[in-house]
Gaussian input, Z-matrix of N, CA and C with variables (Angstrom, degrees):
# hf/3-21g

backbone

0 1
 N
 C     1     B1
 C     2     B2     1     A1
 N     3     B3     2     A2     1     D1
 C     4     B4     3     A3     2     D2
 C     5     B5     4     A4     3     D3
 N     6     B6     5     A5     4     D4
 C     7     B7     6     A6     5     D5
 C     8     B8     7     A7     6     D6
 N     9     B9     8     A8     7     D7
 C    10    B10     9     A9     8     D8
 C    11    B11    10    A10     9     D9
 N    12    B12    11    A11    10    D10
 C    13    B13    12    A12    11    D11
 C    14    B14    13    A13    12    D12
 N    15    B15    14    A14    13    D13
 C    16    B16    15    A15    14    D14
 C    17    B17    16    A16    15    D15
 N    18    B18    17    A17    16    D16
 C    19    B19    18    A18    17    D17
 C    20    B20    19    A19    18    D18
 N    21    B21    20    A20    19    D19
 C    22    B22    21    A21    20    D20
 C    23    B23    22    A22    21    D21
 N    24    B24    23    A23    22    D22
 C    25    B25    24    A24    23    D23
 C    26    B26    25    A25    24    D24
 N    27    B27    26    A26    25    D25
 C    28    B28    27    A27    26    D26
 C    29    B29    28    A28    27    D27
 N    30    B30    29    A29    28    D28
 C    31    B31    30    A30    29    D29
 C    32    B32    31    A31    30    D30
 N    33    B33    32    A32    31    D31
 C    34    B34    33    A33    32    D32
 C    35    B35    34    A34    33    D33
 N    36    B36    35    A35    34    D34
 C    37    B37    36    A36    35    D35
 C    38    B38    37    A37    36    D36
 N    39    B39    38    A38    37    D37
 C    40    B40    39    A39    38    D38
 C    41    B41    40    A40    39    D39
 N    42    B42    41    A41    40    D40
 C    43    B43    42    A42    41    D41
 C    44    B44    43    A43    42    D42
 N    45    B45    44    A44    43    D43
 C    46    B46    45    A45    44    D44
 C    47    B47    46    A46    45    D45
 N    48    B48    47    A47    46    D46
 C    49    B49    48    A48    47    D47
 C    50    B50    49    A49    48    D48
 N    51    B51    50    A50    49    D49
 C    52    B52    51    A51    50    D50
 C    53    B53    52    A52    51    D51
 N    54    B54    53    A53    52    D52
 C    55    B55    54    A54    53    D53
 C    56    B56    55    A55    54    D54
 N    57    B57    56    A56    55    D55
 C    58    B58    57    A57    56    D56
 C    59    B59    58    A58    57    D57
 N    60    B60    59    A59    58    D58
 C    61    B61    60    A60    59    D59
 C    62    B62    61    A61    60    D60
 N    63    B63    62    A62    61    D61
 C    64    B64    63    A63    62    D62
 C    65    B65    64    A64    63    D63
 N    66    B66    65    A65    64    D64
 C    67    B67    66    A66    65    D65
 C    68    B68    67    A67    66    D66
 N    69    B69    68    A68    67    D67
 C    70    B70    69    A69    68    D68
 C    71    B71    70    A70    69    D69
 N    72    B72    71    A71    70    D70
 C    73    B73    72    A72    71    D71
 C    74    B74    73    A73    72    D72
 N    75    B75    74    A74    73    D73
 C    76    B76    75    A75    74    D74
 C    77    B77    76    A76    75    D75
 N    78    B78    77    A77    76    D76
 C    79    B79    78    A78    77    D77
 C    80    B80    79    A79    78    D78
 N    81    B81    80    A80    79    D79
 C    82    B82    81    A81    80    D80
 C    83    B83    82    A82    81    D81
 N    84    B84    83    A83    82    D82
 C    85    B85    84    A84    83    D83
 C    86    B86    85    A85    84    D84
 N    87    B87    86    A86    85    D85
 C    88    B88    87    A87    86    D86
 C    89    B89    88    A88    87    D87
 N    90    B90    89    A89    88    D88
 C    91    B91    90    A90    89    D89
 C    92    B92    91    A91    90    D90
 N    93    B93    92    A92    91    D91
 C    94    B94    93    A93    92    D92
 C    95    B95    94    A94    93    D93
 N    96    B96    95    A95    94    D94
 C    97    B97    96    A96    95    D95
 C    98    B98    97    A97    96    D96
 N    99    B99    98    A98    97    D97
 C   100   B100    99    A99    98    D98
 C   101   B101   100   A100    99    D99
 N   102   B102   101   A101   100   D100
 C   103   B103   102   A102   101   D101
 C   104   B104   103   A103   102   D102
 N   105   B105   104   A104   103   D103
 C   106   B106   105   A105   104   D104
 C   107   B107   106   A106   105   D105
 N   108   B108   107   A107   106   D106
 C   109   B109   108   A108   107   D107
 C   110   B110   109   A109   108   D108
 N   111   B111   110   A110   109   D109
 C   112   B112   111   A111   110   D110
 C   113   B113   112   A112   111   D111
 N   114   B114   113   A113   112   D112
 C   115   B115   114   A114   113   D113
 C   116   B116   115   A115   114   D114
 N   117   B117   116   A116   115   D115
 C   118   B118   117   A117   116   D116
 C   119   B119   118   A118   117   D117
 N   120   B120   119   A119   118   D118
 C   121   B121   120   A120   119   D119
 C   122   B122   121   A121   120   D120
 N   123   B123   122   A122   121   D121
 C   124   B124   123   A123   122   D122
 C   125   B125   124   A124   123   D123
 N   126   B126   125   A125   124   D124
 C   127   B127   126   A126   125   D125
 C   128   B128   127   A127   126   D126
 N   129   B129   128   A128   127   D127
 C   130   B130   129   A129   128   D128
 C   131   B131   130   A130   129   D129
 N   132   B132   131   A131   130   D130
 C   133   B133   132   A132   131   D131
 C   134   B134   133   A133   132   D132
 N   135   B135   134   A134   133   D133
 C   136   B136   135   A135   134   D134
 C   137   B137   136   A136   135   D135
 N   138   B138   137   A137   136   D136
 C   139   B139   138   A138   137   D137
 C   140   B140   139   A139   138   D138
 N   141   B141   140   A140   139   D139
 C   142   B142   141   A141   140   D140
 C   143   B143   142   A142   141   D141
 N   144   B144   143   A143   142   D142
 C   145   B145   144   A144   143   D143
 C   146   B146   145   A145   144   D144
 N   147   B147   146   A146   145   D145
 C   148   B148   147   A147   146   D146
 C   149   B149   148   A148   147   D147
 N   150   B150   149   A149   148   D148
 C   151   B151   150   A150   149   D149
 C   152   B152   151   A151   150   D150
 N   153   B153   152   A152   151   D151
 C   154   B154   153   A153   152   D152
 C   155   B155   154   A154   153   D153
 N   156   B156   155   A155   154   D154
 C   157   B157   156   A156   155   D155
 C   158   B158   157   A157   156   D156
 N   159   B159   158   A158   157   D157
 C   160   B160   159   A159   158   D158
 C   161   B161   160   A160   159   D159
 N   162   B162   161   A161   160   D160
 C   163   B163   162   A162   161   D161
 C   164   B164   163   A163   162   D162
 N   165   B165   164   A164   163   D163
 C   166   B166   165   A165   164   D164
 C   167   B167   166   A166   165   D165
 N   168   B168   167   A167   166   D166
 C   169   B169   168   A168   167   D167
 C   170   B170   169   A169   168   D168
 N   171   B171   170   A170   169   D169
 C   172   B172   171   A171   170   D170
 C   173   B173   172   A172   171   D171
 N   174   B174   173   A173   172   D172
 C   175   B175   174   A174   173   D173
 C   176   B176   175   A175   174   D174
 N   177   B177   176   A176   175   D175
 C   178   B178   177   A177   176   D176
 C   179   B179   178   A178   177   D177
 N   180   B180   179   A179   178   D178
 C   181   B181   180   A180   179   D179
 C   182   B182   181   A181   180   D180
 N   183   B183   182   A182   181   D181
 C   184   B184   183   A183   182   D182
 C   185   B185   184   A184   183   D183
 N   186   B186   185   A185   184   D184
 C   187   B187   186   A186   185   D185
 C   188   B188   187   A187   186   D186
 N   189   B189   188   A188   187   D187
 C   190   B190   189   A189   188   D188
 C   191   B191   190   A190   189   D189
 N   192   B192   191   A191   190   D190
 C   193   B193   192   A192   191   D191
 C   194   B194   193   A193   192   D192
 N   195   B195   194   A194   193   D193
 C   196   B196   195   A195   194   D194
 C   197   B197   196   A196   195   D195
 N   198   B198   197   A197   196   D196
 C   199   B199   198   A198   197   D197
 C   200   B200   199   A199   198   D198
 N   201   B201   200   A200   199   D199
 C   202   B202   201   A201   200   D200
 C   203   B203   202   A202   201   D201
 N   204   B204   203   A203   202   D202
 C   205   B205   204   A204   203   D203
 C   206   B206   205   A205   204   D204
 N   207   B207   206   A206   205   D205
 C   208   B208   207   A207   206   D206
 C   209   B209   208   A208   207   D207
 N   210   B210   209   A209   208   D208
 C   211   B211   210   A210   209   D209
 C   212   B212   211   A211   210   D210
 N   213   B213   212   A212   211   D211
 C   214   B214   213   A213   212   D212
 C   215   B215   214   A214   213   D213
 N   216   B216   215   A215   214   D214
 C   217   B217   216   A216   215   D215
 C   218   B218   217   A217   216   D216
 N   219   B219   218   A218   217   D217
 C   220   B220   219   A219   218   D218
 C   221   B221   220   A220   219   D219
 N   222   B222   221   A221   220   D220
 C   223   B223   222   A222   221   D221
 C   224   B224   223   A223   222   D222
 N   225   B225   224   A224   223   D223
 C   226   B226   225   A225   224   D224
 C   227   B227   226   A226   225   D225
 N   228   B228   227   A227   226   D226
 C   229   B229   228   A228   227   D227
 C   230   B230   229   A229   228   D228
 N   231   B231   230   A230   229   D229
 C   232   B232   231   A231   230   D230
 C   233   B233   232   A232   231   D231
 N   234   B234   233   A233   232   D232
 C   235   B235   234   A234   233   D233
 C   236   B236   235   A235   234   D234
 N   237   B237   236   A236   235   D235
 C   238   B238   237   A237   236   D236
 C   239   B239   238   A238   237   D237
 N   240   B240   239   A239   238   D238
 C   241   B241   240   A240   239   D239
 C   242   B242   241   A241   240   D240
 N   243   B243   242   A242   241   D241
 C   244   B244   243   A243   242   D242
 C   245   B245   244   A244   243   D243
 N   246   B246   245   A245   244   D244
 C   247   B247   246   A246   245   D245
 C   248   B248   247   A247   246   D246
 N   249   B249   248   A248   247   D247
 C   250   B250   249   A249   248   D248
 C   251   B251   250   A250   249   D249
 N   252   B252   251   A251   250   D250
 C   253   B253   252   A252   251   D251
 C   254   B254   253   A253   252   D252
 N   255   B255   254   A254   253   D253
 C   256   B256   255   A255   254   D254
 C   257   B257   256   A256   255   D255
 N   258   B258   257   A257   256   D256
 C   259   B259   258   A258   257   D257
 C   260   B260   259   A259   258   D258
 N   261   B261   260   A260   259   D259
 C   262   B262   261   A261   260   D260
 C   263   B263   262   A262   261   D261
 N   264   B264   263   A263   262   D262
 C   265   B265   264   A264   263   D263
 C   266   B266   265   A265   264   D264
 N   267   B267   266   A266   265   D265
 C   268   B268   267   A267   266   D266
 C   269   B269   268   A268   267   D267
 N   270   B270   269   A269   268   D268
 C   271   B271   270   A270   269   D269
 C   272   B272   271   A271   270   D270
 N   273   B273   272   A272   271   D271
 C   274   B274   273   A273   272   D272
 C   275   B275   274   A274   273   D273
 N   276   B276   275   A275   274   D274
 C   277   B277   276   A276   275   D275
 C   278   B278   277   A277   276   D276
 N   279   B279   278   A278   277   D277
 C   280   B280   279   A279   278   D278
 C   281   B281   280   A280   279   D279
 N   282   B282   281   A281   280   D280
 C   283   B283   282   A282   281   D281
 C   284   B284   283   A283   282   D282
 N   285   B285   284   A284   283   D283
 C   286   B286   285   A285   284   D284
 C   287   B287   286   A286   285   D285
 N   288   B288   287   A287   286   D286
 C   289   B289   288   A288   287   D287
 C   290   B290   289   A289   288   D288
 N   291   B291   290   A290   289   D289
 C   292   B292   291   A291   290   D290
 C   293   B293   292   A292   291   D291
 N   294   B294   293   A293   292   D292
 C   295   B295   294   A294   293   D293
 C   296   B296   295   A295   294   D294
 N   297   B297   296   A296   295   D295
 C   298   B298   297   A297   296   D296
 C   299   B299   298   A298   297   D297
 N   300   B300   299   A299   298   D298
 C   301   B301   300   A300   299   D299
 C   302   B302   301   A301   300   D300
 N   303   B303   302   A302   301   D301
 C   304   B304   303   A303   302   D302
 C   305   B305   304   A304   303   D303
 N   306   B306   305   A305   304   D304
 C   307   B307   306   A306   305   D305
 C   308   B308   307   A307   306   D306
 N   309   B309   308   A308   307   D307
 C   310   B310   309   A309   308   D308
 C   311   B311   310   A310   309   D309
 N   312   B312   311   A311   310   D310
 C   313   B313   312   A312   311   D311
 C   314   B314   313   A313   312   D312
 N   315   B315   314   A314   313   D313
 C   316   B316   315   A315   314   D314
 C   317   B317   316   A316   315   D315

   B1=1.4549
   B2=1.5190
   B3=1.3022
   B4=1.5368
   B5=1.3042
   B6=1.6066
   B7=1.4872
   B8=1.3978
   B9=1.0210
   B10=1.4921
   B11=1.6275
   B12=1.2288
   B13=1.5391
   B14=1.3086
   B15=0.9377
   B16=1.6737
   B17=1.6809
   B18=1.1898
   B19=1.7141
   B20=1.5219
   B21=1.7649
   B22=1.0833
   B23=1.5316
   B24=1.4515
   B25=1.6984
   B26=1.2841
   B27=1.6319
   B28=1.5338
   B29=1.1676
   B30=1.2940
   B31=1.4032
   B32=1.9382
   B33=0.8526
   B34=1.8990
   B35=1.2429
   B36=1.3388
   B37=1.7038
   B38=1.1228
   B39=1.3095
   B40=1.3236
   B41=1.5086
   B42=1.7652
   B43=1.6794
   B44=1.4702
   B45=1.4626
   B46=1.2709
   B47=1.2763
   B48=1.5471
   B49=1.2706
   B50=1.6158
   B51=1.6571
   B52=1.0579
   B53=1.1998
   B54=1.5621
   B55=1.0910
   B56=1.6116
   B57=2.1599
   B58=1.7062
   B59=1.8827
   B60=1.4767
   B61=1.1193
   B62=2.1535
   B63=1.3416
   B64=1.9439
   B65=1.5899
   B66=1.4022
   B67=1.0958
   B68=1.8142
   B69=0.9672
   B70=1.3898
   B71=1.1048
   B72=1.8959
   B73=1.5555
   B74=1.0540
   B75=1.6706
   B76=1.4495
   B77=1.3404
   B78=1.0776
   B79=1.7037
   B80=1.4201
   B81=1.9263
   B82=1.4219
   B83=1.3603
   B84=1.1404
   B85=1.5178
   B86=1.6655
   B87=1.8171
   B88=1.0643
   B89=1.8844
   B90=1.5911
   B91=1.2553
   B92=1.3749
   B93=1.3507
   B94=1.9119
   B95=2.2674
   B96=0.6326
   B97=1.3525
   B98=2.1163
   B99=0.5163
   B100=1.4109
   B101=1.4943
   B102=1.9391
   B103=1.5927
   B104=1.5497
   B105=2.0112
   B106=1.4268
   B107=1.6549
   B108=1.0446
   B109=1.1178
   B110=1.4359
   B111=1.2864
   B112=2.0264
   B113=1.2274
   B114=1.8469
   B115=1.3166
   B116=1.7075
   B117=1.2279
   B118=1.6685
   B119=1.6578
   B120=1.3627
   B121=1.6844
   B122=1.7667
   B123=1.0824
   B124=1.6038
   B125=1.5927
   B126=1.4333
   B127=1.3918
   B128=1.4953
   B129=1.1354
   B130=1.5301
   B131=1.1170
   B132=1.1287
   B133=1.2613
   B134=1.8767
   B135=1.4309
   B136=1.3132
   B137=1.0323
   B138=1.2828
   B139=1.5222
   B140=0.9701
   B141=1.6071
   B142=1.7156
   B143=1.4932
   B144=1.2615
   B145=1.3174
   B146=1.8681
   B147=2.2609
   B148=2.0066
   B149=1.1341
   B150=1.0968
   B151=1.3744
   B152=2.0875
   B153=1.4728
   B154=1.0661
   B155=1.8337
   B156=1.7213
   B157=1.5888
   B158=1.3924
   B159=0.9374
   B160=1.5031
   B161=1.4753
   B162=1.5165
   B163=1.3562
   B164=1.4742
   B165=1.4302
   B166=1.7592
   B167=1.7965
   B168=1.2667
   B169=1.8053
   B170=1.4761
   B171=1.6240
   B172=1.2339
   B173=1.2952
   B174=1.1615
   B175=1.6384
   B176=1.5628
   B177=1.2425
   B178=1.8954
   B179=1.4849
   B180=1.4957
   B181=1.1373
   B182=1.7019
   B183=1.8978
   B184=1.1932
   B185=1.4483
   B186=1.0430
   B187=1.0636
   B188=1.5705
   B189=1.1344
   B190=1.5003
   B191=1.6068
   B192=1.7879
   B193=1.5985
   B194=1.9787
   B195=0.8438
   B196=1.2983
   B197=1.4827
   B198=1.0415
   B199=1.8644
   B200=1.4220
   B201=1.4020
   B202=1.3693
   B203=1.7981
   B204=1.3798
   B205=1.3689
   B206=1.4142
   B207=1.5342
   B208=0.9575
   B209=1.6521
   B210=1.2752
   B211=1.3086
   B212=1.6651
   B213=1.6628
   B214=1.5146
   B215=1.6776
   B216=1.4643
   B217=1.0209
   B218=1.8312
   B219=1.4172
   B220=1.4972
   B221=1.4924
   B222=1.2155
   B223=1.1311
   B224=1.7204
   B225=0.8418
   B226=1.9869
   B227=1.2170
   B228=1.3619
   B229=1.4965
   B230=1.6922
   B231=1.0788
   B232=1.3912
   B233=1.7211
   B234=1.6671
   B235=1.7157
   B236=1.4604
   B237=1.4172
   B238=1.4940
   B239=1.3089
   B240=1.7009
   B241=1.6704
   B242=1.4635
   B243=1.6914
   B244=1.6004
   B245=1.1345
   B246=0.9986
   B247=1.6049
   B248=1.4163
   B249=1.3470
   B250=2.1060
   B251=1.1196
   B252=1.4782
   B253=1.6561
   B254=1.6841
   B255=1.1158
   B256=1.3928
   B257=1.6065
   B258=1.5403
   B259=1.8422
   B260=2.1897
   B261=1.2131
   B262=2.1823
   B263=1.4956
   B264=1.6561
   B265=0.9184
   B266=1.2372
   B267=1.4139
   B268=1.2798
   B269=1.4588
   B270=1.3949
   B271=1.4839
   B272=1.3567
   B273=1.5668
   B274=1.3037
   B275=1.8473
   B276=1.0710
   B277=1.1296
   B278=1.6327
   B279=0.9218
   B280=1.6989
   B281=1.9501
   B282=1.3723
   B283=1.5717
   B284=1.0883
   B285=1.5597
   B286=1.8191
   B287=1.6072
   B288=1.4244
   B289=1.0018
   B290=1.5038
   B291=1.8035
   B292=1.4451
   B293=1.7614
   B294=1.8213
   B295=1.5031
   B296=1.3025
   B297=1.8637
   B298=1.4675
   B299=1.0068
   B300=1.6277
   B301=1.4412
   B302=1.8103
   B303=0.9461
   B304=1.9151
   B305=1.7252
   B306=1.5079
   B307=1.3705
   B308=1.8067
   B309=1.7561
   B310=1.4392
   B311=1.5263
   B312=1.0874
   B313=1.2680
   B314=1.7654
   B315=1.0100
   B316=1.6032
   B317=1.8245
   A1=110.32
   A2=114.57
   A3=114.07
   A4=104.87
   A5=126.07
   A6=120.79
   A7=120.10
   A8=134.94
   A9=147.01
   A10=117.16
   A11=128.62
   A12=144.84
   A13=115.66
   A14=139.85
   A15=151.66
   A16=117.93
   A17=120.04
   A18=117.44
   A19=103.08
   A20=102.26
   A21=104.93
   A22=101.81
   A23=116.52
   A24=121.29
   A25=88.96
   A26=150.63
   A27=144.08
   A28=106.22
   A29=135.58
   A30=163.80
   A31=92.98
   A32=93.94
   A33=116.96
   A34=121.68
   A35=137.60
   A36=128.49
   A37=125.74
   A38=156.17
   A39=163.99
   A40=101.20
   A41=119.81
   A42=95.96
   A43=117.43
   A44=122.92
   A45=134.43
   A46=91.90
   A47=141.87
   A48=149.96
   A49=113.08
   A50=115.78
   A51=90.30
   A52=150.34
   A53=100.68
   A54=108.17
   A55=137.16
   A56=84.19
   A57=89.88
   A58=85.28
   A59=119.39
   A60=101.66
   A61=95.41
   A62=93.05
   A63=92.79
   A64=81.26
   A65=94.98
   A66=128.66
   A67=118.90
   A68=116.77
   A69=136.50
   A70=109.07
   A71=132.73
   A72=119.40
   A73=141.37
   A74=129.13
   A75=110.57
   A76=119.28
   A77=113.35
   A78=111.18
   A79=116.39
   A80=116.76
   A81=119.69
   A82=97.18
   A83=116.90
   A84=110.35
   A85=147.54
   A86=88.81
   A87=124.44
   A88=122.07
   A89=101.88
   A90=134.01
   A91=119.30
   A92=100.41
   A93=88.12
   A94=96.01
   A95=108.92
   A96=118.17
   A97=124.31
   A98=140.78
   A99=151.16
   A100=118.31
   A101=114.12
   A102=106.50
   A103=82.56
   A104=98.61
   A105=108.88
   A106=107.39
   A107=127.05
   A108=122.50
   A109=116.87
   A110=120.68
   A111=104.07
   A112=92.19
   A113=91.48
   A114=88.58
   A115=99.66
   A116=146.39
   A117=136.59
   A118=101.31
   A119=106.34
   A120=104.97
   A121=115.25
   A122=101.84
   A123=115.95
   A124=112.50
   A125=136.95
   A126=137.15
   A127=93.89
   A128=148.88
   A129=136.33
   A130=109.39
   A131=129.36
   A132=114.87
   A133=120.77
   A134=115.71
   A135=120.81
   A136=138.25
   A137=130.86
   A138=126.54
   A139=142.82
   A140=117.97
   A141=117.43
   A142=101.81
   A143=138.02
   A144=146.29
   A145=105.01
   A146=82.23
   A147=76.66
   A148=103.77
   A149=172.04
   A150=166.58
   A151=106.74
   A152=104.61
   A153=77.81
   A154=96.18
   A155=110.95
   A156=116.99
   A157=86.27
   A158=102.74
   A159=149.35
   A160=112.19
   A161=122.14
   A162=126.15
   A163=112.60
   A164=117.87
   A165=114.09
   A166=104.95
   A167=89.97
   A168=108.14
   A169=104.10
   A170=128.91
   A171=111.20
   A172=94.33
   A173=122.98
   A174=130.46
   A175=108.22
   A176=126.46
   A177=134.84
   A178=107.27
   A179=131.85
   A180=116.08
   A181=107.35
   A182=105.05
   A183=112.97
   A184=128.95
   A185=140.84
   A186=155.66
   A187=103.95
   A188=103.52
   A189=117.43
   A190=118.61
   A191=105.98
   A192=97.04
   A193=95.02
   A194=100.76
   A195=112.52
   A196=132.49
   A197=116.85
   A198=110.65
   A199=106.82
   A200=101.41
   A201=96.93
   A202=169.09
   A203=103.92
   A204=86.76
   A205=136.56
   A206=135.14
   A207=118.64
   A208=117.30
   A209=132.28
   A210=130.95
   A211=94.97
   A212=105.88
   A213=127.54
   A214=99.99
   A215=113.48
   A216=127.74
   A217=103.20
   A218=102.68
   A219=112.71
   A220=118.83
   A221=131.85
   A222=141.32
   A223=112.20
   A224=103.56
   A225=104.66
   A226=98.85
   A227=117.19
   A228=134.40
   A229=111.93
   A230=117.54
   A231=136.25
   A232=109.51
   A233=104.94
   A234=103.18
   A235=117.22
   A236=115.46
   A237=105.92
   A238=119.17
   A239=102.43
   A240=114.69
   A241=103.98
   A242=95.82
   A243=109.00
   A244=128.47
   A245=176.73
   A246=167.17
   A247=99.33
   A248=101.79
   A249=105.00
   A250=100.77
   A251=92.55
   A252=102.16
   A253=117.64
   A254=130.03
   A255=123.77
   A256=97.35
   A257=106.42
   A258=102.17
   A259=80.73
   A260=89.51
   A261=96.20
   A262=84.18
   A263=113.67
   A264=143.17
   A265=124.67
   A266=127.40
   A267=141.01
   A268=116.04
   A269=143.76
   A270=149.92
   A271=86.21
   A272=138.47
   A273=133.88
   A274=114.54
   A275=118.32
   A276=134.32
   A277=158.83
   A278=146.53
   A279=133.68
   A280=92.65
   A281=101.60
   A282=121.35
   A283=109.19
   A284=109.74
   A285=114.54
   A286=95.11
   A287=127.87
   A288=137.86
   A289=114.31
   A290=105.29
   A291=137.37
   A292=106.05
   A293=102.02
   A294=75.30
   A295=103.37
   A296=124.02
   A297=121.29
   A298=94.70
   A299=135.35
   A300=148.27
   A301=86.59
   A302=114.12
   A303=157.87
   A304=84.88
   A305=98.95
   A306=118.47
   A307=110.67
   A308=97.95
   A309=89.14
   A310=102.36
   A311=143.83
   A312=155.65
   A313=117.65
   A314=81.14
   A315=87.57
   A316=113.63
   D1=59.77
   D2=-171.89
   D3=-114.05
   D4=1.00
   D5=-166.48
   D6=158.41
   D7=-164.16
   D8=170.38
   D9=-126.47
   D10=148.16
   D11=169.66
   D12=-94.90
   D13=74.47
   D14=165.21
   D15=-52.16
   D16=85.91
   D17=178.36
   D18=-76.48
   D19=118.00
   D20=-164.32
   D21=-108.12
   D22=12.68
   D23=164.21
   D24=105.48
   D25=-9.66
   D26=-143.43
   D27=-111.91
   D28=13.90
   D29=-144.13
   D30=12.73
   D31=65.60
   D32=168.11
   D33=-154.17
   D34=92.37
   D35=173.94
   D36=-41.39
   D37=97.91
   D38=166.17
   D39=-34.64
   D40=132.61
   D41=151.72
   D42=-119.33
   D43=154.06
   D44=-173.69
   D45=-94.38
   D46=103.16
   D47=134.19
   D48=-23.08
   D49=133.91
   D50=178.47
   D51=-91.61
   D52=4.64
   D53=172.09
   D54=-82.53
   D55=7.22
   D56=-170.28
   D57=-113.74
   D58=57.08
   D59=-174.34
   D60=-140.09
   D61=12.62
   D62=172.97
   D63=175.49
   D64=131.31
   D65=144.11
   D66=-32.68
   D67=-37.01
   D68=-165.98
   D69=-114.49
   D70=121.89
   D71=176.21
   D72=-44.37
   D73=116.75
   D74=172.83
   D75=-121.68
   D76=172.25
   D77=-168.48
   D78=-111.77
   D79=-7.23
   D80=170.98
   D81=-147.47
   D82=125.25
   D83=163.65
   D84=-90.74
   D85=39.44
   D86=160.93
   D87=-79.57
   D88=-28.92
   D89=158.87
   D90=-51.90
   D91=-30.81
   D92=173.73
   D93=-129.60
   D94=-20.45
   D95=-173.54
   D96=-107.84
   D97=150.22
   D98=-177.98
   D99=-152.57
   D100=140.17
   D101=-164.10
   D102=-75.92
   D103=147.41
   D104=172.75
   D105=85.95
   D106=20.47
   D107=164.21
   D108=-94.53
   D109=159.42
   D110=165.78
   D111=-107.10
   D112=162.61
   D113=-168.55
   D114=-145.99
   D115=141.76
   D116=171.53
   D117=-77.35
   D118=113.79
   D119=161.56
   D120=-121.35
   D121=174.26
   D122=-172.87
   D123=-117.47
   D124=127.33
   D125=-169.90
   D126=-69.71
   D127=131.15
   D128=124.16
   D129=-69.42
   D130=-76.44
   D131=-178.63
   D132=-149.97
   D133=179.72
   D134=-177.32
   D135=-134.43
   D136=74.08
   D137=158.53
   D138=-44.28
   D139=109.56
   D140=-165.32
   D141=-98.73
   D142=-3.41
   D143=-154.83
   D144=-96.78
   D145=-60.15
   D146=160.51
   D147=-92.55
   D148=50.80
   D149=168.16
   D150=41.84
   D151=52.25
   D152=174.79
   D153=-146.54
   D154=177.57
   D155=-160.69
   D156=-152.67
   D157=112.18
   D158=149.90
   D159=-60.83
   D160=129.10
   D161=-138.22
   D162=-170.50
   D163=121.74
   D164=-173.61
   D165=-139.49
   D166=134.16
   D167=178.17
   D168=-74.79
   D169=-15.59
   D170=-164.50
   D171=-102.41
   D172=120.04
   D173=-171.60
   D174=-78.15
   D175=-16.99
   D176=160.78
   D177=-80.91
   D178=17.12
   D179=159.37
   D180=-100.76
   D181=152.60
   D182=-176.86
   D183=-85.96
   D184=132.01
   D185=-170.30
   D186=-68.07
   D187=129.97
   D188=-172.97
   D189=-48.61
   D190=104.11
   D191=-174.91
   D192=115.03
   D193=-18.11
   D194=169.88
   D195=-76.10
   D196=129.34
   D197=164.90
   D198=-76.10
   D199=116.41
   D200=140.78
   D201=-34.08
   D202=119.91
   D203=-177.11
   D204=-43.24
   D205=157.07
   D206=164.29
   D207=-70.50
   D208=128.08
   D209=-175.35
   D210=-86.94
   D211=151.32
   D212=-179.75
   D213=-80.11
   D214=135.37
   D215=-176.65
   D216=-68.13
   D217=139.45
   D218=-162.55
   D219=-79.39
   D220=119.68
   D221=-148.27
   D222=-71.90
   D223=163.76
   D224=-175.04
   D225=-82.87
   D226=164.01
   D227=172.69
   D228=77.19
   D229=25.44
   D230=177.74
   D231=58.80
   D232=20.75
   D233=170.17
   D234=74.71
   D235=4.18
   D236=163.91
   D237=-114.40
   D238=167.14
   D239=-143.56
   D240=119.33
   D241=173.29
   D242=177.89
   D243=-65.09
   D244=112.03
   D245=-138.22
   D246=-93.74
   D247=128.41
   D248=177.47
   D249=-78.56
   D250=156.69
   D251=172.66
   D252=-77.07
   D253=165.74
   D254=-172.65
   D255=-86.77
   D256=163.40
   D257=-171.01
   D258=-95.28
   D259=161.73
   D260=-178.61
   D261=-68.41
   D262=169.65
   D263=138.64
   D264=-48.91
   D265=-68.38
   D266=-174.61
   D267=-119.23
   D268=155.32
   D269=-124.35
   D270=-93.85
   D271=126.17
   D272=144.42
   D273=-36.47
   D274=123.91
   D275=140.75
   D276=-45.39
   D277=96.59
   D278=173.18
   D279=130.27
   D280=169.56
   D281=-159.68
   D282=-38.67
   D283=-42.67
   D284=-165.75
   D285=-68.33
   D286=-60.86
   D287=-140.51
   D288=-61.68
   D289=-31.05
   D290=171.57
   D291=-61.10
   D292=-43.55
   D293=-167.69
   D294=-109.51
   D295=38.83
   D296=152.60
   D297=-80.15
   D298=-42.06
   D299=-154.91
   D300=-50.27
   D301=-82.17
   D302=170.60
   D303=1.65
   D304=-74.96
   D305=-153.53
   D306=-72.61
   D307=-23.46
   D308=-177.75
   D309=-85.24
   D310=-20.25
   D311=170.25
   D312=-50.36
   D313=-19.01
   D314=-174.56
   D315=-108.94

């Protein structure tokens, strides 16, 4: 239970470590992953010498040689619960959107 094998077509299996596979602790990475799933990963890095590729699900981690992102300051209540959705940037658009506009107005 140390990770996942990602065939990335390069006739070399990639592995997803598990700790680079949630943001959030897990204890099997059957928990976030399943064989036959797709999945978006990120290269860290590649060894052609051992034949192996190094590989992370969290797309805000930095690439070796890299500065780091700034990480979001950690939320109160120790972060559990549902995660909110973010509010848009800019005003949704089209008929529906007009007559939430409509309805909250009133």
């Amino acid at each position: 239970n140390f990770g996942a094998f990602v065939d990335l077509g390069v006739h070399q299996d990639g592995l997803v470590h598990i700790s680079a596979m949630s943001t959030q602790f897990i204890r099997d990475p059957r928990e976030v992953v399943k064989p036959g799933d797709v999945v978006k990963i990120k290269v860290l890095s590649v060894d052609e010498r051992r034949k192996r590729i190094a590989l992370t699900m969290r797309m805000d981690d930095p690439l070796p040689g890299e500065e780091p992102a700034e990480k979001p300051a950690p939320k109160k209540g120790g972060g559990k619960g549902k995660p909110q959705p973010k509010a848009p940037d800019k005003p949704a658009e089209g008929s529906l959107a007009d007559a939430f506009r409509a309805a909250k107005k009133k």
